[in-house]
PARO-265298 format. One record per residue (C-alpha): x, y, z; residue in one letter. Coordinates in steps of 0.001 Angstrom, whole numbers. Each point is the difference from the previous one (the first is absolute). Example, Ala and Ser with C-alpha at 12.3 -4.5 7.8 and 13.67 -1.06 7.14 Angstrom:
<sites>
SITE      px      py      pz aa
SITE   12300   -4500    7800  a
SITE    1370    3440    -660  s
</sites>
This chain:
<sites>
SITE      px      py      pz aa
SITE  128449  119181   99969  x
SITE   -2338    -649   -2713  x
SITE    2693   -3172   -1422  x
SITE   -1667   -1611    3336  x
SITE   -3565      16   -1081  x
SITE   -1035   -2901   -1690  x
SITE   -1669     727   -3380  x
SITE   -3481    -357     363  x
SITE    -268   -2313   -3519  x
SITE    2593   -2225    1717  x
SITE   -1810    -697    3532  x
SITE   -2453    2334    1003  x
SITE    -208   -1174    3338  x
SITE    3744     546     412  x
SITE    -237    3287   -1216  x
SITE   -2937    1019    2461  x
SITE    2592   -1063    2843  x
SITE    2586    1508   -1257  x
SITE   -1836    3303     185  x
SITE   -1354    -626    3646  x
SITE    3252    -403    1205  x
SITE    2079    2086   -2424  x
SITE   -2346    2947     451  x
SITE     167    -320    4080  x
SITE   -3720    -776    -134  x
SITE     166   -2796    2331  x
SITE    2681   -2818    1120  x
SITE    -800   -3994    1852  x
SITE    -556     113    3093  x
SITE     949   -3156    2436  x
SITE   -3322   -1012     568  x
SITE   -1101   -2485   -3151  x
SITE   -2672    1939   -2310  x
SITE     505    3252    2044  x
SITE    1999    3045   -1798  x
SITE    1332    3289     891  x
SITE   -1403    3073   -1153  x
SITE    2840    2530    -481  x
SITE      12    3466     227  x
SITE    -892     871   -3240  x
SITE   -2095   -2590    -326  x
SITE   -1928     782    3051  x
SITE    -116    3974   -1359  x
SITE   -1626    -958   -3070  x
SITE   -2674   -2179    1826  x
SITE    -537    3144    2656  x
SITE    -760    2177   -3017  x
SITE   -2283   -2924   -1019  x
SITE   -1887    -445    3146  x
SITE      15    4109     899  x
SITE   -1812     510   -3488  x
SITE   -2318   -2553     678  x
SITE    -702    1213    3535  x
SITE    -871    3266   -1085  x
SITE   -2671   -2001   -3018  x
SITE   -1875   -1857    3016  x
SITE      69    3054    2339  x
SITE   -1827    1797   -2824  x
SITE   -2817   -2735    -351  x
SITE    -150     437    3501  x
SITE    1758   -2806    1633  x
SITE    1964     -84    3150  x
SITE    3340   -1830    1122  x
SITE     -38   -2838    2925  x
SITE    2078   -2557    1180  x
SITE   -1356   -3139     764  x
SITE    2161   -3069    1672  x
SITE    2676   -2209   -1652  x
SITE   -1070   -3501    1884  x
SITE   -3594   -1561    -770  x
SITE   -1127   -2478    2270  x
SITE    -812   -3372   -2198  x
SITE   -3726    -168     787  x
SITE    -318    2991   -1727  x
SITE    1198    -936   -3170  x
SITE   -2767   -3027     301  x
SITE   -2388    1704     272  x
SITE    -524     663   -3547  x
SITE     654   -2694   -2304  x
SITE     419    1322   -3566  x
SITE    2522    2152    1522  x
SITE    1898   -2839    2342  x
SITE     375   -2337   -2693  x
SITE    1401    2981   -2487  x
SITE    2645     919    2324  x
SITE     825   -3286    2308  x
SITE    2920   -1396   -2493  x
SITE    1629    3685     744  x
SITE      66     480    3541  x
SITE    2748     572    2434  x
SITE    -959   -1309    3761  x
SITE    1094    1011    3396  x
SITE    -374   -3152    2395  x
SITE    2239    1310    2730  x
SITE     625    3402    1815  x
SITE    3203    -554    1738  x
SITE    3645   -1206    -647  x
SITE    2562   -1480    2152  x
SITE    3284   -1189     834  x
SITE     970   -3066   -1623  x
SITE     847   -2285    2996  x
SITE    3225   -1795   -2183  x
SITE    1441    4039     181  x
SITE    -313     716   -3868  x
SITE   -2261    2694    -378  x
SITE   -3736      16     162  x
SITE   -2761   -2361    -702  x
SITE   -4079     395     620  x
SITE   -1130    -295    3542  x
SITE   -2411   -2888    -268  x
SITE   -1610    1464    3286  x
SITE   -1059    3194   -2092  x
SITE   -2313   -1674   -2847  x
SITE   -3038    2469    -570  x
SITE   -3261    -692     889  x
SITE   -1217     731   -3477  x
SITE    2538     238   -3003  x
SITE     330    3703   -1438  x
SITE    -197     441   -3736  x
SITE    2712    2443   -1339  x
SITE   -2447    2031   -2242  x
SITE    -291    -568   -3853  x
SITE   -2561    2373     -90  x
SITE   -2463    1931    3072  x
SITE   -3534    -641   -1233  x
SITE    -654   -2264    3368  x
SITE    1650    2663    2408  x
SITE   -1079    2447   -1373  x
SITE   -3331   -1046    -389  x
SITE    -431   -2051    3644  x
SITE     605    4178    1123  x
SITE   -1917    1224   -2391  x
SITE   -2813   -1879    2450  x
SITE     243    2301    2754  x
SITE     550    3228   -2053  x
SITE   -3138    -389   -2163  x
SITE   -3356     543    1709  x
SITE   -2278    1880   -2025  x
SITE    -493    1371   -3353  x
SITE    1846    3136    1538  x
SITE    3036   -1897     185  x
SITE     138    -588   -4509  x
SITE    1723     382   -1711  x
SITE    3539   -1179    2056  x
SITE    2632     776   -2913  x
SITE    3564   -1244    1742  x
SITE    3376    -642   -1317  x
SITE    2913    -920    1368  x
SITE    3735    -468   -1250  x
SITE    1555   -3067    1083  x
SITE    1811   -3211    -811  x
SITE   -1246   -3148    -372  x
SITE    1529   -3646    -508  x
SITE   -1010   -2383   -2697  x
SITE    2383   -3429     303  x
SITE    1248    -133   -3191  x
SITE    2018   -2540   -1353  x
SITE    1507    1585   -3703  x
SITE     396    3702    1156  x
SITE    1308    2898   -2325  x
SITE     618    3769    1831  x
SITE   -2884    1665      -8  x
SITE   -1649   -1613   -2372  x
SITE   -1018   -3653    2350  x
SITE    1527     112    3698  x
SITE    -483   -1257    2825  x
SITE    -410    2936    1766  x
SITE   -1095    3218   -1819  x
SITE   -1397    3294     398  x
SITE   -3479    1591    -662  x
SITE   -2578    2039     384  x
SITE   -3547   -1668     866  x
SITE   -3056    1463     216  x
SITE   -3428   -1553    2064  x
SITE   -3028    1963     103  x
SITE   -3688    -874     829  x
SITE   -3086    1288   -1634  x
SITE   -4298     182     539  x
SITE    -607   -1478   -3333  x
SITE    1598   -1983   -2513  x
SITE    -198    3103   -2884  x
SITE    2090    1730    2449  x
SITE    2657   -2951     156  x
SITE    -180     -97   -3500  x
SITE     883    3052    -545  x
SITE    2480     440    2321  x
SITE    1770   -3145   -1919  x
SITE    -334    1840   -3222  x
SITE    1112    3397    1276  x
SITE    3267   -1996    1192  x
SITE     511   -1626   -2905  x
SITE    -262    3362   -2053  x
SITE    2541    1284    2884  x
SITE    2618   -2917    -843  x
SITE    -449     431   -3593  x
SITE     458    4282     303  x
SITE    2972    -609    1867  x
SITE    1496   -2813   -2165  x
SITE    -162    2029   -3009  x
SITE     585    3632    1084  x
SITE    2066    -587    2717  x
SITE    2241   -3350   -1235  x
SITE    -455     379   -3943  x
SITE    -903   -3220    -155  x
SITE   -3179   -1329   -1949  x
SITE   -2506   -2204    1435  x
SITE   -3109   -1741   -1014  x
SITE   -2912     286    2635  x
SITE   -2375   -2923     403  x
SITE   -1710   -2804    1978  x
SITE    1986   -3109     940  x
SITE   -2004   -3010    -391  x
SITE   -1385   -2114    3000  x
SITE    2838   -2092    -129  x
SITE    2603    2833     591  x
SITE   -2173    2030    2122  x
SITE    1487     899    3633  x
SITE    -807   -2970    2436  x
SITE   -3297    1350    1635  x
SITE   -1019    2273   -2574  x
SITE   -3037     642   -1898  x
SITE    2104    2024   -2677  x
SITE    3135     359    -748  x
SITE    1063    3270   -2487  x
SITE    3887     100   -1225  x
SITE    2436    2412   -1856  x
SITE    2190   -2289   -2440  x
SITE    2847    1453   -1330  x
SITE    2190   -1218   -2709  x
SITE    3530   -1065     705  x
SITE    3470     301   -2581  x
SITE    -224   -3808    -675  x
SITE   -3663    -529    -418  x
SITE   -1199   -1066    3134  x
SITE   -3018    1916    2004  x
SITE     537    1378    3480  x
SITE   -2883     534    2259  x
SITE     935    3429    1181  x
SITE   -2837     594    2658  x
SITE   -3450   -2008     710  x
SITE   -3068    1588    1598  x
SITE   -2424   -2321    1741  x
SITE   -3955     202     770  x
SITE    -323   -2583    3152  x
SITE   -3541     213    -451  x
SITE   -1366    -931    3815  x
SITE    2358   -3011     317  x
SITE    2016    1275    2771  x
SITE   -2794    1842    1659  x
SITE   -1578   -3311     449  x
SITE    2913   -1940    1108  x
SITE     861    2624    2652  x
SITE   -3374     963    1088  x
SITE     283    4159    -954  x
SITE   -3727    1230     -46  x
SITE   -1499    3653    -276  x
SITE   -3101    1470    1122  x
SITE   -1124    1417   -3141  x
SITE   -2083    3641     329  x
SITE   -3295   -2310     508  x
SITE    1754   -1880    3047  x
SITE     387   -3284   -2006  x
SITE    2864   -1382     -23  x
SITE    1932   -1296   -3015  x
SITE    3379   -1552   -1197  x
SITE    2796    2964   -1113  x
SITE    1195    -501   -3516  x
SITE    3997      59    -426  x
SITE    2903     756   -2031  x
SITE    3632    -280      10  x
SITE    2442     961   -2459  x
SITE    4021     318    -212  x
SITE    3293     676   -1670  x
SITE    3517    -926     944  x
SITE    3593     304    -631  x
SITE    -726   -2096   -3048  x
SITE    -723    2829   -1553  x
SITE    3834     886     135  x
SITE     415   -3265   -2248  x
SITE   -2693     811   -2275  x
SITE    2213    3379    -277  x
SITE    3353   -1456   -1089  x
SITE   -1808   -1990   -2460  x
SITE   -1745    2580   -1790  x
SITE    2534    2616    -789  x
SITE    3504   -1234     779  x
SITE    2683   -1133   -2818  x
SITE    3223   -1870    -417  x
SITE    1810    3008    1625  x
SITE   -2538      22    3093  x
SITE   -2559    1411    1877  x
SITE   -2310    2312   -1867  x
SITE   -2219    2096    2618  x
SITE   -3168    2306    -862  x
SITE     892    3146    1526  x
SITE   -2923     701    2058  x
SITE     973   -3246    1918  x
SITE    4019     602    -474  x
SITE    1577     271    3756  x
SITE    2441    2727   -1819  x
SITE   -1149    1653   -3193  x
SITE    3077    1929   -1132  x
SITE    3497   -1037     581  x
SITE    2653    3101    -624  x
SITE    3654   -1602    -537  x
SITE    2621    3120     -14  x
SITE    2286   -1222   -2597  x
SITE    3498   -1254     517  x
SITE    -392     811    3784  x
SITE   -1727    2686    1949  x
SITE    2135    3193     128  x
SITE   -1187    2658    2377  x
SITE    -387    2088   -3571  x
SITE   -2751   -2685   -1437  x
SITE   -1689     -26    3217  x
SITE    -802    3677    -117  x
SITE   -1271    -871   -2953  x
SITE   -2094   -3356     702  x
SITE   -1425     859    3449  x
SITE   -2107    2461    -533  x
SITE   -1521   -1814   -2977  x
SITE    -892   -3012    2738  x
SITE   -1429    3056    1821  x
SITE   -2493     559   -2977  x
SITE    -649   -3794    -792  x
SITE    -785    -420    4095  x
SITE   -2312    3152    -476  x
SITE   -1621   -1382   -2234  x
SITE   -1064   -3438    1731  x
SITE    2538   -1667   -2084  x
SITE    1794   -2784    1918  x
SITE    3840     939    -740  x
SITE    3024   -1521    1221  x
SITE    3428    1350    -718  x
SITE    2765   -2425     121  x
SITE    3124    1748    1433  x
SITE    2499   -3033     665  x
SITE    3011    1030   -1241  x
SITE    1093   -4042     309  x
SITE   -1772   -1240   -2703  x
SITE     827     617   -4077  x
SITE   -3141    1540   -2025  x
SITE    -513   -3154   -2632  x
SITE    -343   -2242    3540  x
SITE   -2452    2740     968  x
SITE   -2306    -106   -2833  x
SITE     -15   -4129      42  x
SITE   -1270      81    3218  x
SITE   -2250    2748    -447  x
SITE   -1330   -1940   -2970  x
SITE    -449   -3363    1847  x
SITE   -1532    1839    2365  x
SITE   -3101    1379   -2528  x
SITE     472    3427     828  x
SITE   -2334    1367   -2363  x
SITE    2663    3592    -580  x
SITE    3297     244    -109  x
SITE    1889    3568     -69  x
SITE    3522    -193    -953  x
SITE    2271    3401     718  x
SITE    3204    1006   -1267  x
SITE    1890    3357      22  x
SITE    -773     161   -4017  x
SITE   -3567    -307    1041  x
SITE     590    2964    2532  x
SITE    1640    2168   -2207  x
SITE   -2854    -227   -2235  x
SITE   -2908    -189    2701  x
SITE   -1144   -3753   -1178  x
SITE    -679   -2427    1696  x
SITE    -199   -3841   -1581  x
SITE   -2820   -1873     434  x
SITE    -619   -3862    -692  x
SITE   -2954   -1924     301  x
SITE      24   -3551    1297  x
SITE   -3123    -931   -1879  x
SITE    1358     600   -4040  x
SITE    3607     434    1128  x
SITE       6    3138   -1576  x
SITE    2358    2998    1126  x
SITE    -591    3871    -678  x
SITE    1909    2953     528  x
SITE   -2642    2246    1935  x
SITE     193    3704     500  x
SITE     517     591    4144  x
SITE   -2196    2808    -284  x
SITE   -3824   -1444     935  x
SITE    1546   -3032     452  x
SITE   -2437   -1262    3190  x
SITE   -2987     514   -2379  x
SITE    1252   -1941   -2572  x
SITE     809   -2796    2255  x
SITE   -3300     256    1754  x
SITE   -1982    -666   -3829  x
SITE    2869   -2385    -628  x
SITE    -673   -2049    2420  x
SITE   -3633      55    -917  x
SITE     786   -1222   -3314  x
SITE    1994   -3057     957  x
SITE   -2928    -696    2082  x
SITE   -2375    -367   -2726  x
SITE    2543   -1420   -2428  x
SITE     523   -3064    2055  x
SITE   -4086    -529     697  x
SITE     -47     440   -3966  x
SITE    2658   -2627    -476  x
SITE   -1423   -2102    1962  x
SITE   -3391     -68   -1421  x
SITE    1525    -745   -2994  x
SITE    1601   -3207     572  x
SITE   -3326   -1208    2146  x
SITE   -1763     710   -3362  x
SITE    2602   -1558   -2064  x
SITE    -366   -3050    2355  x
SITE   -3685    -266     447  x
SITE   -1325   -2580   -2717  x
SITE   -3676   -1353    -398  x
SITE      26   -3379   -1125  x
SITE   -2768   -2772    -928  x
SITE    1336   -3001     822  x
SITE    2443   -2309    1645  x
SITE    2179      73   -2435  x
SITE     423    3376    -540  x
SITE      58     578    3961  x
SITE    2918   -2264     461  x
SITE    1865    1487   -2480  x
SITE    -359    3627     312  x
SITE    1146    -782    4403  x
SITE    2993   -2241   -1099  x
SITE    1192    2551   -2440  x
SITE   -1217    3294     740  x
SITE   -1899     156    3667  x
SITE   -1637    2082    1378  x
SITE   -3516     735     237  x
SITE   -2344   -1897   -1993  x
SITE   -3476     480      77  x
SITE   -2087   -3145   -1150  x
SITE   -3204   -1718     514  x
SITE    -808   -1308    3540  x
SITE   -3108   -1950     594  x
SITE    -330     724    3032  x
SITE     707   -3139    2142  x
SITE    2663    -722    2651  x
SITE     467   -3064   -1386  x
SITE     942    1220   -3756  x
SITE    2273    2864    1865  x
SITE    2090   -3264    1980  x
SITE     343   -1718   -3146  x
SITE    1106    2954   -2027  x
SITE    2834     955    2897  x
SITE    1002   -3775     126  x
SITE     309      50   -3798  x
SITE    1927    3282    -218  x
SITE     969    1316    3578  x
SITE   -2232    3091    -878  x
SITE   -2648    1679    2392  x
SITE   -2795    2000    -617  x
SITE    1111    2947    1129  x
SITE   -2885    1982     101  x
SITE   -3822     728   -1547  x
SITE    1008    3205   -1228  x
SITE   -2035    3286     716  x
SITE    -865     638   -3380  x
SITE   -1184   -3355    -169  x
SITE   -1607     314   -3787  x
SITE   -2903   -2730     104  x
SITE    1290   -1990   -3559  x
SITE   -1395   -3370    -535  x
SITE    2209   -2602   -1194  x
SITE    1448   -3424     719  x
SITE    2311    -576    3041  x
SITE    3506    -940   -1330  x
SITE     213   -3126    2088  x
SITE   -3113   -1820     147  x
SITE   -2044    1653   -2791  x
SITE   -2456     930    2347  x
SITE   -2195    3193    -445  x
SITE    1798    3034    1360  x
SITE   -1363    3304    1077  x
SITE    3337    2159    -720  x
SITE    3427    -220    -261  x
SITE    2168     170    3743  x
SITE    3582     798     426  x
SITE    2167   -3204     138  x
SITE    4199     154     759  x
SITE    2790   -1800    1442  x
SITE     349    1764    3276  x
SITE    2296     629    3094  x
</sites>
């Protein structure tokens, strides 16, 4: 299996593919831009979203579902945010199909144009918030902290599963506020939430930060992003949280009576994740052989292959060990198909990222072992049955952390602070990643520096150190140094 992976030094977008499809993450689908998530693609993003549930349910928040179709005035009626998303939208301009008189098939009933063109949603902040109207009254009514799991569709023309589709999956949270410290801090606590999860959850670094007002969220005040670091160089924004500020408020007329029967604007926020995350996955961990998972995310985390074939004898032996793993928590799955050869097994089982393998024999019976490989080093150890769940239970703790320590290591091998254009150019055409240079501060100087290079500002990072200097394009006084990369 692994001879049909691409090497990632040959064609790294090949080999991403390859792995998608190879590792039964996802497949095309017949609708242009559109993919398929497959059933073990679909557990690993359920594991994904049911983690993150439970996060927002403990700050509080509470699940909705808000409609698919937007009706086009809406979208007008706030204009940072129309012109952000108006390249991107799908449109439904009739409700009804019928018979095509010539007898092939079907065609649109002209009769059945709507009245007003429906928006298929790229995002609910003008639903949600023309509700929001008539649920929000009085100060009693703050904070509103709602979430809702859905899909949205973004028409994009170069798509790659999960990471850019035309359709994708998410998680997007809209809540209103009394003040603007509140929606500030509700943005923050978010962003703290994506970054939490990110690292403890996906082993996979980030740096937390500002965008700039060029890559802010159409109708946002602030926008604050996790960037992590990908296996060729380039940044991924992994999750964004927004502070709307009282843009929407105003453009859809929601008003409290405050506790001195004034009323005021409601300050907003809205925040999300999506399936992306998946891609951001893959391109952390996995290798020339395949997927790589974190096992806190891993749909199974131990795979137990009886070894040549599964004898009634071995699986007295191996079932009641999948009776301790399951005890444990431990997500086990024992494969008993007698059709398929061991080696074929343990390809698959390695494509597939499975963080442990066990492999059992009659030798390793006969001496109450059990062996144990790791996908992560590759590493195999013959392991005592005896307390055999607990050491899997630490194990699995350790490959955790080893792959979070991994990869902080190449992000710090590939961050680079640079002084000039010179340097910059040469440190992304040879080396990537992130580079963190002068900026001074101007939209313009941030357009000329992406025309120059193709790199973005990715973010004004948290621990933003105030450093005077000169900006590495135009010379220009600079306040600090801001995180620049190539980016997907």
């Amino acid at each position: 299996m692994a001879k049909e992976i691409t090497n990632r030094s040959d064609d790294y977008s090949l080999w991403y593919n390859n792995i998608v499809r190879k590792a039964g993450l996802a497949d095309h689908s017949a609708v242009r831009g559109c993919m398929v998530i497959k059933p073990y693609g679909f557990a690993l993003w359920e594991n994904m979203k049911a983690q993150l549930d439970a996060m927002f349910k403990e700050t509080g928040h509470v699940n909705a579902y808000f409609p698919l179709f937007i009706p086009k005035s809406f979208l007008s009626k706030e204009a940072d945010h129309v012109e952000g998303f108006a390249k991107e939208c799908a449109v439904v301009t009739h409700h009804r199909l019928m018979n095509n008189p010539n007898g092939s098939g079907v065609v649109v009933d002209p009769d059945a144009k709507l009245e007003e063109e429906l928006i298929v949603r790229p995002t609910s902040e003008t639903i949600i918030w023309n509700t929001y109207r008539d649920w929000i009254k009085s100060y009693r009514d703050l904070p509103l902290l709602i979430n809702q799991w859905a899909n949205v569709v973004r028409w994009e023309m170069r798509t790659r599963p999960f990471l850019r589709t035309a359709e994708f999956l998410w998680q997007e949270g809209h809540t209103a506020h009394a003040t603007k410290n509140e929606a500030l801090e509700e943005a923050r606590m978010i962003h703290e939430v994506y970054a939490r999860f990110a690292e403890d959850y996906m082993a996979m670094p980030v740096i937390k930060g500002a965008k700039s007002e060029r890559e802010r969220f159409a109708g946002a005040d602030e926008t604050y992003t996790i960037e992590a670091l990908m296996q060729d160089g380039k940044a991924l924004q992994a999750g964004t949280s927004h502070f709307l500020g009282q843009n929407f408020a105003k453009a859809f007329d929601v008003k409290y009576s405050n506790s001195e029967n004034k009323e005021e604007y409601v300050w907003a926020t809205s925040w999300g994740v999506s399936t992306r995350l998946i891609g951001g996955l893959i391109m952390t961990h996995s290798d020339d052989e395949g997927l790589v998972l974190p096992p806190k995310l891993a749909p199974q985390q131990v795979v137990i292959v009886p070894i040549p074939k599964p004898t009634p004898e071995l699986m007295e032996y191996i079932n009641p060990i999948a009776a301790e793993l399951k005890a444990k928590g431990i997500r086990v799955k024992v494969d008993d198909n007698d059709q398929k050869r061991p080696g074929f097994k343990f390809a698959e089982y390695e494509m597939m990222g499975i963080p442990i393998r066990l492999g059992i024999g009659k030798r390793d019976m006969a001496n109450n072992l059990v062996e144990v490989a790791r996908r992560d080093t590759k590493t195999k150890d013959a392991i005592s049955r005896d307390g055999i769940a607990d050491y899997l239970d630490n194990l699995l703790i350790e490959i955790q952390d080893n792959l979070l320590t991994r990869a902080k290591q190449f992000r710090n091998d590939h961050t680079s602070f640079v002084d000039n254009m010179d340097e910059f150019k040469e440190v992304l055409n040879t080396k990537g990643g992130f580079i963190m240079a002068h900026w001074d501060g101007t939209t313009e100087t941030e357009l000329a520096i992406k025309e120059a290079t193709n790199a973005t500002i990715r973010c004004i990072p948290n621990d933003f150190v105030p450093e005077e200097g000169k900006c590495v394009y135009s010379g220009n006084k600079s306040k600090g140094r801001v995180v620049f990369a190539k980016a997907y």
